[in-house]
C-alpha positions, 0 to 999 in steps of 0.5 A, a space after each residue: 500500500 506504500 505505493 498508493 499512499 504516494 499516489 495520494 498525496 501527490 494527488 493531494 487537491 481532491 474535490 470533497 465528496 459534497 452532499 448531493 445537490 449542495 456542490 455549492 455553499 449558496 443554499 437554495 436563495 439563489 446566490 453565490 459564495 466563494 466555494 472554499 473547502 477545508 473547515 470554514 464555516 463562512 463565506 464571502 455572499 452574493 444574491 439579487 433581490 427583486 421585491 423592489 420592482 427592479 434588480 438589486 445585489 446584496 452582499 454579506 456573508 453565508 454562515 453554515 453548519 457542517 452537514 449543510 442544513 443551516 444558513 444564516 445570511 449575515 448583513 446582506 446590503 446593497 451597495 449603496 446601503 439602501 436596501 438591508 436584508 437578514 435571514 436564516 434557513 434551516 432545512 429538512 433533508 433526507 436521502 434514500 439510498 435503497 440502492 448503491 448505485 442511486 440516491 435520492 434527496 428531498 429537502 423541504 423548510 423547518 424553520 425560517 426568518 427574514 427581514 429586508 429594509 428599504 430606506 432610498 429617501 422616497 420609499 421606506 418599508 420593511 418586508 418580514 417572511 411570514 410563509 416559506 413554502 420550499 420543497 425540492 427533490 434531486 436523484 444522483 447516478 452513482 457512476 464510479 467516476 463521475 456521478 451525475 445529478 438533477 433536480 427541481 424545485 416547483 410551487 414554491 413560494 414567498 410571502 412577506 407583509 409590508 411594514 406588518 400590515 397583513 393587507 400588504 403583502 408581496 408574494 414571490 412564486 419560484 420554480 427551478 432545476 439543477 443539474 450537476 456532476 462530481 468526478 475528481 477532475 473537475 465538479 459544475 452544478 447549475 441551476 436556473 431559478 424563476 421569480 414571479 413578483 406579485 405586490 400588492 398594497 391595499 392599506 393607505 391613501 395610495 393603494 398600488 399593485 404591480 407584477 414582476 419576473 426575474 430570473 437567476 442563473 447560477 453555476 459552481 465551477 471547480 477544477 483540477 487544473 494542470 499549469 506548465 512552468 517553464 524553466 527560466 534558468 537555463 543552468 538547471 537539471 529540468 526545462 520545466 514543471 507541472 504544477 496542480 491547481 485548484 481553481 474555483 468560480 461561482 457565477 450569477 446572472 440574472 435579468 428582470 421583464 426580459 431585461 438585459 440580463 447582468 452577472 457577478 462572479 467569485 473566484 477563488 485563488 488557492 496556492 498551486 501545488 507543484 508536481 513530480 519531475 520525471 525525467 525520461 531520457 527516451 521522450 524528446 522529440 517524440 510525438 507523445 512527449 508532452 500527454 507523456 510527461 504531464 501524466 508521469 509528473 501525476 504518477 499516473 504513468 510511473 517507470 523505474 529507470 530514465 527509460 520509458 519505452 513509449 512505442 512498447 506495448 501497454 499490457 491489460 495490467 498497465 493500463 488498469 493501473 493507469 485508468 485507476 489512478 487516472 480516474 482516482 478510484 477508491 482503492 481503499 474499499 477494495 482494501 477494506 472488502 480483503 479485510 472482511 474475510 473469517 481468520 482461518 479462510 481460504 482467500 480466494 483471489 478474484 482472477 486465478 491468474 491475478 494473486 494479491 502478490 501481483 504488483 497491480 493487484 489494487 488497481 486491477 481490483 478497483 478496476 473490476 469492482 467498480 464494473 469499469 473493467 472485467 477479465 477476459 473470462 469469468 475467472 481470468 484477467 490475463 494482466 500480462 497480454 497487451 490491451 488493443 485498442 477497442 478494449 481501451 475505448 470501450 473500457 474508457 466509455 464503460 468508466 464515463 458511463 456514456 454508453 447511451 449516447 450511442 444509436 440503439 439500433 443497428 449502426 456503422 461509425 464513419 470509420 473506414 475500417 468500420 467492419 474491423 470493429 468488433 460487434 461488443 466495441 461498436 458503440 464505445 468507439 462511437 462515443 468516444 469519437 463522438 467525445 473528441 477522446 479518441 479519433 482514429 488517423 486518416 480515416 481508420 479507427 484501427 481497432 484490432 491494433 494493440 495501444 502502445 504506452 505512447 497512445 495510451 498516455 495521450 488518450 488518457 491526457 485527453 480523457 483527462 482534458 475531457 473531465 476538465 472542461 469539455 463535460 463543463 461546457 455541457 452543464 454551464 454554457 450548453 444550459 445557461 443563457 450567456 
């Protein structure tokens, strides 16, 4: 294990395994915060308010406890200190996790207080919460890479008595929907929120009534970012360093009556992280160089020596180990199932041919418990035969969990060699074309072919890559408006 420990802790900027559909440290009001991780409990905050008839951003802080069912909104205010707001939240949620492989959250409100002054020399009224009527529900694919998530909240609905005259009141209807996914590369959750604005003041000389509709859009971004650091000192022993950083960014845009809309961001800069410095004597020149060197300087690909072989062929263990550190997956639970048998037992290995003395035993375990890859037969893995290259897409497509983005029936990719692709592997290589993770050359999938290390650490680069932007632009910009 002192090997997987070192993978660890070089891998040490992970994403938290957050709470499902509380990605972001924002609540359910409809604002951002800075989404700093570790222990704090506190946060810098932004929301817009529209009881007013127009557009206003508040600024203040979010205060939360640790499991994220209590948020206190301290000394939210206007920029010209006009408009003043104090509220707290304390939500019910509960999780069914009948199945592992699904969870489902519904949240709904225990208990709520809110106050807004308004005080602009011409209008001066207060508005106090009297009913929050909030519920939401979210279901969460438990995929063993990336776990995907949506959810909804509708019907719910504000109402807060002007200046404690039950007579006046405002009344703010709200629908929603969410849609996230988590993997150790990069995290997003977006939601498009609708305001619809009823106030009504029936009390005094000046009775007046009017309607409104703003709209919310809020994305959390995080990301495990590669930087690469050229080496100004020419008198070195390196020409350059990677380095890890986590980058994390919170974004509203809102808009009110089809307005032009409007957006406020925060941004976290944590330090960077400064990585491993390989240093293969065989790379220079080659045409994998640099997909090579950024996964050796992860760990991700590790070989003893200052030789790499980059045009040797990858073997069916190799790239377990290399997919499984890639993609971060647990391999203490594969650690812990081994714990679990009676003293005295027969241990039985799970491939015949792949003992626990096996040196990538680890990764060829959490690689066949998370169902991303199988043995060759029921009972053997052959880890020492080479993987060829529709075995590695399909094995890379099974770990994404986008298998359905493939036609159902019946098909042929745009492949040349379409015929050469075997019946089982069809729809993985049309995905992963389909992804830009892997796109053949000339025309030719060549799918029979065996991966050398080379192909396999570019196709991994670009998984990666994938991971870190491409999905993200799917769950930002392919759903909000900007």
């Amino acid at each position: 294990m002192k090997r997987i420990i070192a993978i660890l802790i070089v891998l040490s900027l992970v994403l938290p395994n957050a709470a499902l559909a509380s990605m972001n440290n924002s609540g359910f009001e409809g604002g951002i915060s800075k989404n700093e991780t570790g222990t704090k409990t506190e946060y810098a905050y932004k929301e817009v308010t529209f009881i007013t008839g127009k557009p206003v951003v508040l600024y203040g802080l979010v205060k939360m406890n640790a499991d994220k069912t209590s948020f206190t909104f301290a000394g939210l205010k206007s920029a010209d200190g006009t408009i003043k707001s104090d509220k707290k939240v304390t939500l019910n949620r509960s999780l069914n996790t009948d199945s592992t492989l699904q969870t489902i959250e519904t949240v709904d409100i225990k208990s709520f207080t809110e106050s807004i002054s308004v005080d602009d020399g011409t209008t001066k009224e207060t508005y106090v919460l009297k009913d929050y009527q909030f519920h939401s529900s979210t279901v969460k694919d438990n995929q063993p890479v990336i776990q995907f998530y949506q959810g909804a909240w509708n019907r719910c609905q504000k109402t807060y008595v002007i200046n404690g005259n039950s007579l006046d009141t405002v009344t703010i209807d709200i629908n929603g929907n969410l849609y996230g996914y988590e993997n150790f590369w990069s995290s997003t959750e977006t939601q498009t929120i609708n305001q619809n604005i009823h106030y009504s003041k029936k009390s005094g000389e000046a009775p007046s009534e009017w309607y409104g509709y703003g709209k919310v859009e809020l994305s959390f971004n995080k990301t495990n970012k590669l930087d690469y650091f050229e080496n100004a000192v020419h008198l070195s022993s390196f020409a350059g360093a990677y380095g890890l950083l986590k980058e994390e960014e919170s974004t509203m845009t809102y808009s009110y009556d089809g307005g032009q809309a409007q957006s406020e961001i925060l941004e976290n800069h944590p330090p960077q992280e400064m990585l491993y410095l390989p240093k293969y004597e065989d790379l220079r020149g080659h045409w994998a160089e640099e997909p090579i060197k950024k996964l050796a300087s992860l760990k991700i690909i590790e070989e003893e020596g200052n030789i790499f072989g980059p045009d040797l062929s990858e073997t069916r263990a190799d790239f377990a180990r290399h997919m499984a550190i890639a993609l971060k997956l647990d391999l203490e639970k594969s650690e812990e199932v081994r714990r679990t048998y009676v003293k005295g037992e027969e241990k039985k290995p799970f491939f015949l041919d792949v003992q626990e003395t096996h040196k990538d035993y680890d990764y060829i375990k959490a690689m066949n418990d998370n169902n991303v890859m199988h043995g060759k037969t029921d009972n053997m893995f052959y880890p020492e035969e080479t993987i060829t290259r529709e075995e590695a897409f399909t094995i890379v497509v099974r770990a994404l969990g986008l298998e359905r983005l493939a036609p159902t029936h019946d098909f042929q990719t745009k492949f040349k060699d379409d015929r050469k692709i075997s019946k089982w592997a069809k729809k993985a290589i049309y995905v992963i074309d389909y992804l830009g993770i892997a796109q053949g050359y000339e025309g030719y999938i060549n799918p029979q072919e065996v991966m050398t290390k080379a192909e396999t650490a570019a196709m991994i680069d670009k998984l990666i890559a994938y991971l870190q932007e491409d999905l993200k632009a799917d769950y930002r910009e392919g759903i909000l408006d900007y």
